[in-house]
PQR file of N, CA, C, O and H, with PARSE charges and radii, in Angstrom:
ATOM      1  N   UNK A   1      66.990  69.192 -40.136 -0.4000 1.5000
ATOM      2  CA  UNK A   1      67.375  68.039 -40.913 -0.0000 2.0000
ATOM      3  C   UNK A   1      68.555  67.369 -40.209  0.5500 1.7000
ATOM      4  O   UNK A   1      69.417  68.082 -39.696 -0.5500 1.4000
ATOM      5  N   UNK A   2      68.651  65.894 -40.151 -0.4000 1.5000
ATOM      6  CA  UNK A   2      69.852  65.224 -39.617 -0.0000 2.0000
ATOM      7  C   UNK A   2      70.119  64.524 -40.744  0.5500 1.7000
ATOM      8  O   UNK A   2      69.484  64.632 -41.793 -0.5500 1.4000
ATOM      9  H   UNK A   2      67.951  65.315 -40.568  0.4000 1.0000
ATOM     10  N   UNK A   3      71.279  63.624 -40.509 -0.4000 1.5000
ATOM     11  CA  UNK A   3      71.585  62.373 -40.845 -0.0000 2.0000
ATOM     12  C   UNK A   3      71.815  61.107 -40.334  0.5500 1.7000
ATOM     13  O   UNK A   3      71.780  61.057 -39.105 -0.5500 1.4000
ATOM     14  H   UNK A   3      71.795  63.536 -39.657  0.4000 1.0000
ATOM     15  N   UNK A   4      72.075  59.903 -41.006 -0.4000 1.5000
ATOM     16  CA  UNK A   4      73.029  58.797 -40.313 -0.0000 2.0000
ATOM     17  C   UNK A   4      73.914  58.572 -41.243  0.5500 1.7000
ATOM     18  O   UNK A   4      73.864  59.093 -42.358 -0.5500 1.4000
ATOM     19  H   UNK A   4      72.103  59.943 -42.005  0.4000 1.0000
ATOM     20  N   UNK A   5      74.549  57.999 -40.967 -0.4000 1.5000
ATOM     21  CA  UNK A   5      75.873  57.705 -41.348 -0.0000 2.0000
ATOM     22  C   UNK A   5      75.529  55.884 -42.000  0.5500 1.7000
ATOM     23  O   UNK A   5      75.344  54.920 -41.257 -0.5500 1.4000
ATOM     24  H   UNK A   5      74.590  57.576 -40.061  0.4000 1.0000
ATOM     25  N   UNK A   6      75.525  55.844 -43.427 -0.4000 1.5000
ATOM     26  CA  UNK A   6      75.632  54.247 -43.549 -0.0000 2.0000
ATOM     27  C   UNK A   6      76.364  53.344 -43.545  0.5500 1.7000
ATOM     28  O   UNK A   6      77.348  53.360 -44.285 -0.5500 1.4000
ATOM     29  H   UNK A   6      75.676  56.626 -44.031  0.4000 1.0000
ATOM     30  N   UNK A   7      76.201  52.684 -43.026 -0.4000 1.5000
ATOM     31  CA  UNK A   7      77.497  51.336 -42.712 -0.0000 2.0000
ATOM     32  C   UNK A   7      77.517  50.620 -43.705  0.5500 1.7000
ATOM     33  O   UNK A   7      78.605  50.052 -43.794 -0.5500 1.4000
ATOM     34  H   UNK A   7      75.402  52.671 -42.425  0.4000 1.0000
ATOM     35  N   UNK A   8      76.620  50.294 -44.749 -0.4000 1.5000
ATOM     36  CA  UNK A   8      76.834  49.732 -45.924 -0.0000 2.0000
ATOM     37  C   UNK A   8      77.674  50.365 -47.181  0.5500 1.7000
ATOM     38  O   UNK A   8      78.658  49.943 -47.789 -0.5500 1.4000
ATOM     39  H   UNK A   8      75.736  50.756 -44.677  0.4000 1.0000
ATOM     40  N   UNK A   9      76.920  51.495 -47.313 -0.4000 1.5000
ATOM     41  CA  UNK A   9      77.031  52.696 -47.957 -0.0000 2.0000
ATOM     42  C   UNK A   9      78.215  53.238 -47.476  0.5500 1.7000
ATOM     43  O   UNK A   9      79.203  53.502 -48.161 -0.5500 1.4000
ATOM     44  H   UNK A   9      76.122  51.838 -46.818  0.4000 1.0000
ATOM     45  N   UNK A  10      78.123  53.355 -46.600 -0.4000 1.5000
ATOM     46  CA  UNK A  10      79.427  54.533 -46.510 -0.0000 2.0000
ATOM     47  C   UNK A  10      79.442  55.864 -46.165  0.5500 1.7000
ATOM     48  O   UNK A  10      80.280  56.544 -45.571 -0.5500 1.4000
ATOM     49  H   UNK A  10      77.321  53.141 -46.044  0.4000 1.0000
ATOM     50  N   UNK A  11      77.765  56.259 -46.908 -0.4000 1.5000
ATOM     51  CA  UNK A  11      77.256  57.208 -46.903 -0.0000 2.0000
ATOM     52  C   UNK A  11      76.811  58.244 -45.797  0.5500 1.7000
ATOM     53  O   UNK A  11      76.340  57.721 -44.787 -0.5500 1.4000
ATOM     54  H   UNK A  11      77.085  55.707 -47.390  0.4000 1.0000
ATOM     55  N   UNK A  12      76.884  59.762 -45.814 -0.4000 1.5000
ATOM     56  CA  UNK A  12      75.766  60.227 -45.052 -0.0000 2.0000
ATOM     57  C   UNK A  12      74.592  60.305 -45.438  0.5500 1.7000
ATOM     58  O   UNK A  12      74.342  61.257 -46.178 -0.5500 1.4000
ATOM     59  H   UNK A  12      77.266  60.187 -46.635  0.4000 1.0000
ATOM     60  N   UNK A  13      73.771  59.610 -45.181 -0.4000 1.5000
ATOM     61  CA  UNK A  13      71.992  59.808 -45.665 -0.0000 2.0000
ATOM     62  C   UNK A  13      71.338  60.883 -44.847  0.5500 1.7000
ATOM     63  O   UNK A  13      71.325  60.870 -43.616 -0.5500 1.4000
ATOM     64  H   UNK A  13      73.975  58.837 -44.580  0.4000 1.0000
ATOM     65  N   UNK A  14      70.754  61.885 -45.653 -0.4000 1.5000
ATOM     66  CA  UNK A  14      70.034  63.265 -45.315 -0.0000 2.0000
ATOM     67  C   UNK A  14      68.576  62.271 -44.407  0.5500 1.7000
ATOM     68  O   UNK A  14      68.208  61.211 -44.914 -0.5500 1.4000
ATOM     69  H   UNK A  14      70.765  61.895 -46.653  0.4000 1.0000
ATOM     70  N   UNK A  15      68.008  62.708 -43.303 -0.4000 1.5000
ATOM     71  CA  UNK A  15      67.083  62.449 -43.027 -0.0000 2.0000
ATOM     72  C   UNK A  15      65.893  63.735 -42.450  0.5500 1.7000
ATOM     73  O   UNK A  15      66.270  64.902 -42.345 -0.5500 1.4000
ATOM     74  H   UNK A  15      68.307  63.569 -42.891  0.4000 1.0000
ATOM     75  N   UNK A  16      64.889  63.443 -42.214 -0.4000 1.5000
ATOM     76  CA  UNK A  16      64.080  64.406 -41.915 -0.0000 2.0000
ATOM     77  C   UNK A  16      62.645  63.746 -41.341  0.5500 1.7000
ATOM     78  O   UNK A  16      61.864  63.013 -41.948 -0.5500 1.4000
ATOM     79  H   UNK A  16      64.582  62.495 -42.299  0.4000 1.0000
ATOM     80  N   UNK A  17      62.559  64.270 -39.924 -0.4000 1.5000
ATOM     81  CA  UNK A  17      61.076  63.582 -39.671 -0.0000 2.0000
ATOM     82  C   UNK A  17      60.039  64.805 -39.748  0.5500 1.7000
ATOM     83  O   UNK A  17      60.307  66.006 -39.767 -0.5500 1.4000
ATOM     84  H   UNK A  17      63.193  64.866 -39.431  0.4000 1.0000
ATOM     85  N   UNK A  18      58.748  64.164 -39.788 -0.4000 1.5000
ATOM     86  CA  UNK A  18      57.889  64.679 -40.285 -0.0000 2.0000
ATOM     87  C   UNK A  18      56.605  64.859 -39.160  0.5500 1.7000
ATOM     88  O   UNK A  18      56.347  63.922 -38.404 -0.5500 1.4000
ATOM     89  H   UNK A  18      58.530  63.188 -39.773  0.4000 1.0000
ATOM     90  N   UNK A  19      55.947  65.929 -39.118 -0.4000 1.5000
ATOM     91  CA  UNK A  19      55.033  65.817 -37.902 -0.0000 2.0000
ATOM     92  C   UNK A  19      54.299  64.308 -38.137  0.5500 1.7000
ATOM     93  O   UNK A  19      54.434  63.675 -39.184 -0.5500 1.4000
ATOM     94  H   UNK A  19      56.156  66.690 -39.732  0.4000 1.0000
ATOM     95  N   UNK A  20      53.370  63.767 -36.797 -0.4000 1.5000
ATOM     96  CA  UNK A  20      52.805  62.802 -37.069 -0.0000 2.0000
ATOM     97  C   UNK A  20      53.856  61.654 -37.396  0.5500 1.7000
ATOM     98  O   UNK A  20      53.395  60.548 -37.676 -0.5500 1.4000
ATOM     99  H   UNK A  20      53.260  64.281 -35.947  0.4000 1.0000
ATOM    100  N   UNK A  21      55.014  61.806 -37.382 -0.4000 1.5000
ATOM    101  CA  UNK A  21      55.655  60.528 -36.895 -0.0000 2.0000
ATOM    102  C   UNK A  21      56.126  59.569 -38.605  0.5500 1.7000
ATOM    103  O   UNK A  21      56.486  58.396 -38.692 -0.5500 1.4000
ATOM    104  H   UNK A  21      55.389  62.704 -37.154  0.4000 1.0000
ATOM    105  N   UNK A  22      55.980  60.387 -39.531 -0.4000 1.5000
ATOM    106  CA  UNK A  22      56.812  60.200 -40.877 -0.0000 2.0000
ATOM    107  C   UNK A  22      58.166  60.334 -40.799  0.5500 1.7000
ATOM    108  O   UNK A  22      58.804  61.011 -39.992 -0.5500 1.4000
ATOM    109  H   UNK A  22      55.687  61.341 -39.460  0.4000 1.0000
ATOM    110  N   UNK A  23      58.590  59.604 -41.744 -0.4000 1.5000
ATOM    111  CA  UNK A  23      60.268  59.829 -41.864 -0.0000 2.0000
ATOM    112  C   UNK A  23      60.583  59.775 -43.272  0.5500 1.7000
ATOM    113  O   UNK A  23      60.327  58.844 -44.035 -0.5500 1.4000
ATOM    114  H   UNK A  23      58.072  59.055 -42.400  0.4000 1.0000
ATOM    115  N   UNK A  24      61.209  60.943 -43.562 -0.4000 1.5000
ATOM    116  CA  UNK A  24      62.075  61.123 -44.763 -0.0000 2.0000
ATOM    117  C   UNK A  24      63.391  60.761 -45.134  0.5500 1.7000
ATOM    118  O   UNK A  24      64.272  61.182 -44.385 -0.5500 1.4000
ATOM    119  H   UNK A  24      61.417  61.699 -42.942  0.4000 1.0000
ATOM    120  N   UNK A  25      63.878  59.814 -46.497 -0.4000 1.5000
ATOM    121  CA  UNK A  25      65.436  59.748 -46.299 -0.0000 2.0000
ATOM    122  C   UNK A  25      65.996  59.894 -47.659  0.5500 1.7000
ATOM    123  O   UNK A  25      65.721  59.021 -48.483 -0.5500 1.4000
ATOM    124  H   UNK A  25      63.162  59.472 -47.105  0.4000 1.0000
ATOM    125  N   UNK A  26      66.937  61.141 -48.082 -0.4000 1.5000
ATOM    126  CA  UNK A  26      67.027  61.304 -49.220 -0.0000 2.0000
ATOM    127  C   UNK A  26      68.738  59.996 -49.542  0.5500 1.7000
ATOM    128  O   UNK A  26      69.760  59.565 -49.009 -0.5500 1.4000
ATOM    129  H   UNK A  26      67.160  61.850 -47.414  0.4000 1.0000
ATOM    130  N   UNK A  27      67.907  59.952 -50.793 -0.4000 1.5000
ATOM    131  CA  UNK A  27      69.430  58.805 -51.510 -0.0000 2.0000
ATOM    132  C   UNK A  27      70.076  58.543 -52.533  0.5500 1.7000
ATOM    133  O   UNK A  27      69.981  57.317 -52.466 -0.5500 1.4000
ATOM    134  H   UNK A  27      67.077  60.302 -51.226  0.4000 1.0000
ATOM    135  N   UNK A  28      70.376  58.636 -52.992 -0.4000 1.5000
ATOM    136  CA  UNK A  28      71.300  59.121 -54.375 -0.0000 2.0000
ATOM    137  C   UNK A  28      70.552  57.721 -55.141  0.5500 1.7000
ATOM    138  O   UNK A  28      70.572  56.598 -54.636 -0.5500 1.4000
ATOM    139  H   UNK A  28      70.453  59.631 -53.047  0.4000 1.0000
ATOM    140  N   UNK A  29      70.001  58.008 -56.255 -0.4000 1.5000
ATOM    141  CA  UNK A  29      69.038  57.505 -56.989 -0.0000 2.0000
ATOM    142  C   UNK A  29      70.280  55.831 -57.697  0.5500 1.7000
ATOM    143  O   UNK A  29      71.455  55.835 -58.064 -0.5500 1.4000
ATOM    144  H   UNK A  29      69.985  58.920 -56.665  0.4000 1.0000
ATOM    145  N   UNK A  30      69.050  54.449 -57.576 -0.4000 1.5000
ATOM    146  CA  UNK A  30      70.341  53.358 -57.862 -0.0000 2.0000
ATOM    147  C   UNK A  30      71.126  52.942 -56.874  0.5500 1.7000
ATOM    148  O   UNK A  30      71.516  51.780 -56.986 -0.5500 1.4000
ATOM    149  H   UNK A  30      68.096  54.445 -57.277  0.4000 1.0000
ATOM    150  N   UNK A  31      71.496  53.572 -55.888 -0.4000 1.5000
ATOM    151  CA  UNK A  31      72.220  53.432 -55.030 -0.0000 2.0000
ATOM    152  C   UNK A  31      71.757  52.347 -53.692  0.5500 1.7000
ATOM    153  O   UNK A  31      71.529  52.731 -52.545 -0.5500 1.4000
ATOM    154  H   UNK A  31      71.179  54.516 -55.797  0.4000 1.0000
ATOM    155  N   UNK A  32      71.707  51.236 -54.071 -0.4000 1.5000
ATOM    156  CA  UNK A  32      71.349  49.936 -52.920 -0.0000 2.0000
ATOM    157  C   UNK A  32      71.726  49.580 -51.595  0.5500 1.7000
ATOM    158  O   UNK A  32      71.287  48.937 -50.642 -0.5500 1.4000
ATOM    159  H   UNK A  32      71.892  50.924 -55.002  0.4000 1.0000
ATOM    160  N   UNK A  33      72.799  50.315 -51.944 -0.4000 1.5000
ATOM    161  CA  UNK A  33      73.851  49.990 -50.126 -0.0000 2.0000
ATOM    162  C   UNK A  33      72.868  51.449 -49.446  0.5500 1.7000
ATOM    163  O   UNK A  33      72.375  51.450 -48.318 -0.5500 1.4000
ATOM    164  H   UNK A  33      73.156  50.838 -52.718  0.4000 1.0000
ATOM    165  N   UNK A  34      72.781  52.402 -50.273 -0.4000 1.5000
ATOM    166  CA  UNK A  34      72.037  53.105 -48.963 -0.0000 2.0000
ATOM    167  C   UNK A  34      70.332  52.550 -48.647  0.5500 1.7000
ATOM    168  O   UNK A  34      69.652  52.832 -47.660 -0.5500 1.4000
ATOM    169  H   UNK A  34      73.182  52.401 -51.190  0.4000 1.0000
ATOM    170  N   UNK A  35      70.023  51.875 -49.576 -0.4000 1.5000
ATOM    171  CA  UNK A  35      68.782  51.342 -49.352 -0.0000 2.0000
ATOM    172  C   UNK A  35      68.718  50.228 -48.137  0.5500 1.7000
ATOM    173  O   UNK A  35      67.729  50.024 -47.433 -0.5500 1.4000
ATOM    174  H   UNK A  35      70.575  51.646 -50.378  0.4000 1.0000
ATOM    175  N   UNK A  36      70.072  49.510 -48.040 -0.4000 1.5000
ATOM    176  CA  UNK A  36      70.073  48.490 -47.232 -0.0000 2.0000
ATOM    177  C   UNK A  36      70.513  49.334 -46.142  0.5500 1.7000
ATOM    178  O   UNK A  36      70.143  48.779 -45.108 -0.5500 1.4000
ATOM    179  H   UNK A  36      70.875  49.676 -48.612  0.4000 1.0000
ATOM    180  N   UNK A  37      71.177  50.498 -45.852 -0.4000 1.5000
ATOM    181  CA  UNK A  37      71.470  51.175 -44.664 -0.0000 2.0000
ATOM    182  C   UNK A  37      70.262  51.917 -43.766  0.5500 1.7000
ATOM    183  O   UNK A  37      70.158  51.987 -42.541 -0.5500 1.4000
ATOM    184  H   UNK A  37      71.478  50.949 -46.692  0.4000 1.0000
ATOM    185  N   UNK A  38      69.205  52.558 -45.038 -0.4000 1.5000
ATOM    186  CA  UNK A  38      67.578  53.031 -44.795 -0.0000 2.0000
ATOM    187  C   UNK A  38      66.616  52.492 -44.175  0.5500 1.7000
ATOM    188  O   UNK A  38      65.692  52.939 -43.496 -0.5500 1.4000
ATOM    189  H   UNK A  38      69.289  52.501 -46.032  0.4000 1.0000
ATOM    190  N   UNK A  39      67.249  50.497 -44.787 -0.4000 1.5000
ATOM    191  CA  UNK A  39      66.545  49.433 -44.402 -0.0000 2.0000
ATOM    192  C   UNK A  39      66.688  49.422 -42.555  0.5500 1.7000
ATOM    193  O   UNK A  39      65.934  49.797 -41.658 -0.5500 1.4000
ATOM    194  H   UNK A  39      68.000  50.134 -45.338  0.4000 1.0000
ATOM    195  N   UNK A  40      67.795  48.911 -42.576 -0.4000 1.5000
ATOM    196  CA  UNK A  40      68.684  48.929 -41.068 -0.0000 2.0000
ATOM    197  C   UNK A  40      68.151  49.799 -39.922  0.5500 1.7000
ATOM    198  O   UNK A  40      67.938  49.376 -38.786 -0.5500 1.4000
ATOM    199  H   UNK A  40      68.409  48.607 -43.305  0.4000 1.0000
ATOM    200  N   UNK A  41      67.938  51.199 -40.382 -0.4000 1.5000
ATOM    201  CA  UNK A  41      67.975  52.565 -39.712 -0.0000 2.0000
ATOM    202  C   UNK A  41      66.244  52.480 -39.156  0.5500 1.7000
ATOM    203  O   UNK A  41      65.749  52.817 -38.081 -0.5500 1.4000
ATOM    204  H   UNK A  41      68.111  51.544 -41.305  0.4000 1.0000
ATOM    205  N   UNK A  42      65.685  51.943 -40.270 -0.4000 1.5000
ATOM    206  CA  UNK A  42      63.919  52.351 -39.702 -0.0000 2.0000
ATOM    207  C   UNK A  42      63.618  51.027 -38.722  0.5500 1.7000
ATOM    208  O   UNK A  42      62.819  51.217 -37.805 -0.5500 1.4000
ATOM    209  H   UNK A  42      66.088  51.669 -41.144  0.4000 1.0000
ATOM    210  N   UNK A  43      64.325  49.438 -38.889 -0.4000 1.5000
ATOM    211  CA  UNK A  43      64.354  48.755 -37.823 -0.0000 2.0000
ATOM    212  C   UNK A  43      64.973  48.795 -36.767  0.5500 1.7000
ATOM    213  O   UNK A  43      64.441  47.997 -35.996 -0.5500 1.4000
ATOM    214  H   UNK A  43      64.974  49.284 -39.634  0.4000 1.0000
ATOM    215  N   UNK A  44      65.839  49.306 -36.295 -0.4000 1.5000
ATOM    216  CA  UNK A  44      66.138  49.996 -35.310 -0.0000 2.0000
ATOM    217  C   UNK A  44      65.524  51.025 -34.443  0.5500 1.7000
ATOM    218  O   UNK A  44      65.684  51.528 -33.331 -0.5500 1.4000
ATOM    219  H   UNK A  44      66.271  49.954 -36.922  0.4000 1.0000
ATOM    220  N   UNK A  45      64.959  51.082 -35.191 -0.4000 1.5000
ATOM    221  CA  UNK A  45      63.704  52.305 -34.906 -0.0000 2.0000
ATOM    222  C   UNK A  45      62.338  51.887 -34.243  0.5500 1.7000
ATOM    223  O   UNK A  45      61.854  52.253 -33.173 -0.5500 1.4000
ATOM    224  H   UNK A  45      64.828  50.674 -36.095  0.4000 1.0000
ATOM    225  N   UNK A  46      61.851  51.001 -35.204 -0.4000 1.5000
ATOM    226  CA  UNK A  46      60.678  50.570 -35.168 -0.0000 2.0000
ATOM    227  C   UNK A  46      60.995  49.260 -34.274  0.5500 1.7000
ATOM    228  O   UNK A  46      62.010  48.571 -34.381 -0.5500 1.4000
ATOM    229  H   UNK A  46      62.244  50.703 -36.074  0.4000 1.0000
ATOM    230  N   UNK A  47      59.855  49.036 -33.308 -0.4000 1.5000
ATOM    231  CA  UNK A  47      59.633  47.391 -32.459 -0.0000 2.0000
ATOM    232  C   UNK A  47      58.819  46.348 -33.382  0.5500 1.7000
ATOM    233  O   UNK A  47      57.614  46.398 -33.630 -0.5500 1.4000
ATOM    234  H   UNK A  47      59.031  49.595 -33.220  0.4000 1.0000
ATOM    235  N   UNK A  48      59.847  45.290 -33.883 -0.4000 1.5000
ATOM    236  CA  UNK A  48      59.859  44.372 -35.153 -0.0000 2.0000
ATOM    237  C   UNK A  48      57.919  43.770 -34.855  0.5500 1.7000
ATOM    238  O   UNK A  48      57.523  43.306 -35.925 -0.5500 1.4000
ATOM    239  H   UNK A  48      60.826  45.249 -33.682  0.4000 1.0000
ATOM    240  N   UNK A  49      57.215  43.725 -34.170 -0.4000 1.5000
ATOM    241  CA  UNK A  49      56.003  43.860 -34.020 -0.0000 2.0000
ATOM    242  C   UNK A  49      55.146  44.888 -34.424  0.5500 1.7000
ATOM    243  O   UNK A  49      53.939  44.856 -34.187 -0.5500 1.4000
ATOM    244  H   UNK A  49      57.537  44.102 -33.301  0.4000 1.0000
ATOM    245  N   UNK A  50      55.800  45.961 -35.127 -0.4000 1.5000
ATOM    246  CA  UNK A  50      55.256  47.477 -35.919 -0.0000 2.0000
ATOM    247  C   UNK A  50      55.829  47.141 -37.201  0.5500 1.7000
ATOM    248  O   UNK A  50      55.692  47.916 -38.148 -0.5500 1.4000
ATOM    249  H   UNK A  50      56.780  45.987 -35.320  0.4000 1.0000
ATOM    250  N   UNK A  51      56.498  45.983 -37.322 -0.4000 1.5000
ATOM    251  CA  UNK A  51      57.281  46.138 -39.015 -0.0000 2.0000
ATOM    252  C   UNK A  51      55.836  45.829 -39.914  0.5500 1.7000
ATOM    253  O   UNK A  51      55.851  45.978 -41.136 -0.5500 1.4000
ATOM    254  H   UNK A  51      56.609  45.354 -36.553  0.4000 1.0000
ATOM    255  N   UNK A  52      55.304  45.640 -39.605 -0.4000 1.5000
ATOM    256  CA  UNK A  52      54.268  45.254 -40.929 -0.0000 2.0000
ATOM    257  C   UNK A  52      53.320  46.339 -40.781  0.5500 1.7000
ATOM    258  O   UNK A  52      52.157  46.263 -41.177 -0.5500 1.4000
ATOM    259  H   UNK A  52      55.292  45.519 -38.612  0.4000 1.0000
ATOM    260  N   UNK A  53      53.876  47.454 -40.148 -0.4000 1.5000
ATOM    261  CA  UNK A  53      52.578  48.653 -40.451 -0.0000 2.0000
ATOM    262  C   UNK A  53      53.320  49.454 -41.091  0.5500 1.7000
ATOM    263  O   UNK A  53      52.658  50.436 -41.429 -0.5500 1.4000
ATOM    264  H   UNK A  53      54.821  47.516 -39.827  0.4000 1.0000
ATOM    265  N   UNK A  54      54.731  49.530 -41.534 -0.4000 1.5000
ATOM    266  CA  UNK A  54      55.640  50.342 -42.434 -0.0000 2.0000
ATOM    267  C   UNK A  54      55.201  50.688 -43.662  0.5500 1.7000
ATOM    268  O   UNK A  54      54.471  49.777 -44.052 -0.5500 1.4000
ATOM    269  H   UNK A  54      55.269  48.732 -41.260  0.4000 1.0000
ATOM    270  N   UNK A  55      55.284  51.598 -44.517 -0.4000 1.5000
ATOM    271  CA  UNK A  55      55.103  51.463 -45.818 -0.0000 2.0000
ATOM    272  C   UNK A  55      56.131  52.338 -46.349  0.5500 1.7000
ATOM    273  O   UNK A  55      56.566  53.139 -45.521 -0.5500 1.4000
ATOM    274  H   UNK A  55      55.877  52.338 -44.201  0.4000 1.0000
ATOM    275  N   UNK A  56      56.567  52.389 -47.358 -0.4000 1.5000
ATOM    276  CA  UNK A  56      58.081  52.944 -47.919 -0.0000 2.0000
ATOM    277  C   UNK A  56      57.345  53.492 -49.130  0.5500 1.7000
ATOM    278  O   UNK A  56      56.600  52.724 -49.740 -0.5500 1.4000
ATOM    279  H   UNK A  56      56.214  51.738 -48.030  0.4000 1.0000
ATOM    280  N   UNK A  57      57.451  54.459 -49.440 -0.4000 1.5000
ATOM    281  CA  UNK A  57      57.332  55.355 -50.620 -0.0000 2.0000
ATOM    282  C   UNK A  57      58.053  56.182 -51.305  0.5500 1.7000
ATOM    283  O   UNK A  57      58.572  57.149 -50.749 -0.5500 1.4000
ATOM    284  H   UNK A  57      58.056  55.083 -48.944  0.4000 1.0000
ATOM    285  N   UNK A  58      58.196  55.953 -52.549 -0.4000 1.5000
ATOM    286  CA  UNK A  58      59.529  56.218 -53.677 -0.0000 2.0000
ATOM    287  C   UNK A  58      58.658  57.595 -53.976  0.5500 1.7000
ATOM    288  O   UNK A  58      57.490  57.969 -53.881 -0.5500 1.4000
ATOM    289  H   UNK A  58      57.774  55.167 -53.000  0.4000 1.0000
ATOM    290  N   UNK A  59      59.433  57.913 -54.229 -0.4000 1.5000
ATOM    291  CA  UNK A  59      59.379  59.680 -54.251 -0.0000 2.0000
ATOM    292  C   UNK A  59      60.299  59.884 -55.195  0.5500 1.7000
ATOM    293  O   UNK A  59      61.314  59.364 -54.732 -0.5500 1.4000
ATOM    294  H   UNK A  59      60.383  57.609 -54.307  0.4000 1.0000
ATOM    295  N   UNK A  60      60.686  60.568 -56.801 -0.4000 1.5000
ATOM    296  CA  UNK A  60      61.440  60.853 -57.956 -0.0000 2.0000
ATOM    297  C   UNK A  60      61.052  62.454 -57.908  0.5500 1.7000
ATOM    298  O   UNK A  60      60.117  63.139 -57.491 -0.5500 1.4000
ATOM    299  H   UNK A  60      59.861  60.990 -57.178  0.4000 1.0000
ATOM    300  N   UNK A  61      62.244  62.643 -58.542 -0.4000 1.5000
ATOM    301  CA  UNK A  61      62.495  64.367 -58.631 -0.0000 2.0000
ATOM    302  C   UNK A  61      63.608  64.837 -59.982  0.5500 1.7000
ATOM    303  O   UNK A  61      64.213  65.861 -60.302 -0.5500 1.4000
ATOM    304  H   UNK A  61      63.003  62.087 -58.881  0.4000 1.0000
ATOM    305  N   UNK A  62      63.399  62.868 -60.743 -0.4000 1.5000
ATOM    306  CA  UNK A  62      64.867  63.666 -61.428 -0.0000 2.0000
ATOM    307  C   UNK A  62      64.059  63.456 -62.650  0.5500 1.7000
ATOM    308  O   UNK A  62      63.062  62.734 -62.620 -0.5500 1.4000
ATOM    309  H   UNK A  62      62.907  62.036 -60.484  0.4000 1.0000
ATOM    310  N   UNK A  63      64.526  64.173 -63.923 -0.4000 1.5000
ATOM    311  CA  UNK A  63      64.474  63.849 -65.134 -0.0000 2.0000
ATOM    312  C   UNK A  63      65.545  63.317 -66.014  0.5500 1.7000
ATOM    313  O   UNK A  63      65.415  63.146 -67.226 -0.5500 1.4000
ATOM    314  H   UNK A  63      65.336  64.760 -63.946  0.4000 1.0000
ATOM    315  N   UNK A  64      66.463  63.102 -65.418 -0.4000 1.5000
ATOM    316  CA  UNK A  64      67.676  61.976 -66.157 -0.0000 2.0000
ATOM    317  C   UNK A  64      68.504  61.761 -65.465  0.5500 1.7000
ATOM    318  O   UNK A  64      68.524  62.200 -64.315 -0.5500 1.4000
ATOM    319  H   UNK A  64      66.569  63.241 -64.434  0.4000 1.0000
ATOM    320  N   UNK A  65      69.609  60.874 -66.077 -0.4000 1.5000
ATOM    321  CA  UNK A  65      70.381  60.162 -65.205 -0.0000 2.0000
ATOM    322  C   UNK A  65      71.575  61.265 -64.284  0.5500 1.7000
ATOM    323  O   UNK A  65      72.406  60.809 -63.499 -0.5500 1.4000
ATOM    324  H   UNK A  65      69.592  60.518 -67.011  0.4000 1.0000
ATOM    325  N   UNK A  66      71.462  62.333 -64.509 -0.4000 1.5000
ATOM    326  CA  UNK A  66      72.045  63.474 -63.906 -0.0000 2.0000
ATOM    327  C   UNK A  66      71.922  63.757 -62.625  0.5500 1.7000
ATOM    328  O   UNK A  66      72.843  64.268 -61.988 -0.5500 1.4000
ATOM    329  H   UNK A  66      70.787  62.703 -65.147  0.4000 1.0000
ATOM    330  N   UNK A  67      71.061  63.532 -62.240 -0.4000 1.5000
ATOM    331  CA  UNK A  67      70.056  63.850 -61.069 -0.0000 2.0000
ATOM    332  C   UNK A  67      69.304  65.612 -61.334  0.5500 1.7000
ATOM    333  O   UNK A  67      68.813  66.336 -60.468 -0.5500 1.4000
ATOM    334  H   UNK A  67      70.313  63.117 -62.758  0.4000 1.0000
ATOM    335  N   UNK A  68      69.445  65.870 -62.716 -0.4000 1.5000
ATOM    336  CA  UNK A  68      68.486  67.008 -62.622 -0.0000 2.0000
ATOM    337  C   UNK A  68      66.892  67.240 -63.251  0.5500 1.7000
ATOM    338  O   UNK A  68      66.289  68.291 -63.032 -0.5500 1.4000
ATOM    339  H   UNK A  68      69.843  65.282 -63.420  0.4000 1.0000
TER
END
């Protein structure tokens, strides 16, 4: 598991790639600046001619506003 560091956020965002070339990024649920840092991180990544083969999938694990 790595991270990056968000420049919006502030944050360290947990990341994790996945065989076959998936990417995982955990984020404190609500939290937008790391969404715009997640945003940032996979274009940098990706050659803006691959951006429209992206797909982003929300993934929940909590049952209340707790995060448990």
């Amino acid at each position: 598991m790595a991270s990056i560091k968000g420049k919006t956020s502030g944050k360290n965002i947990q990341t994790l790639e996945l065989d076959g070339g998936g990417q995982v990024y955990g984020t404190i649920h609500k939290n937008t600046k790391m969404v715009d840092d997640i945003i940032d991180d996979v274009k940098s990544k990706i050659p803006k001619e691959r951006w429209k083969d992206i797909v982003f999938v929300g993934e929940g694990g909590t049952t209340n506003q707790k995060g448990k």
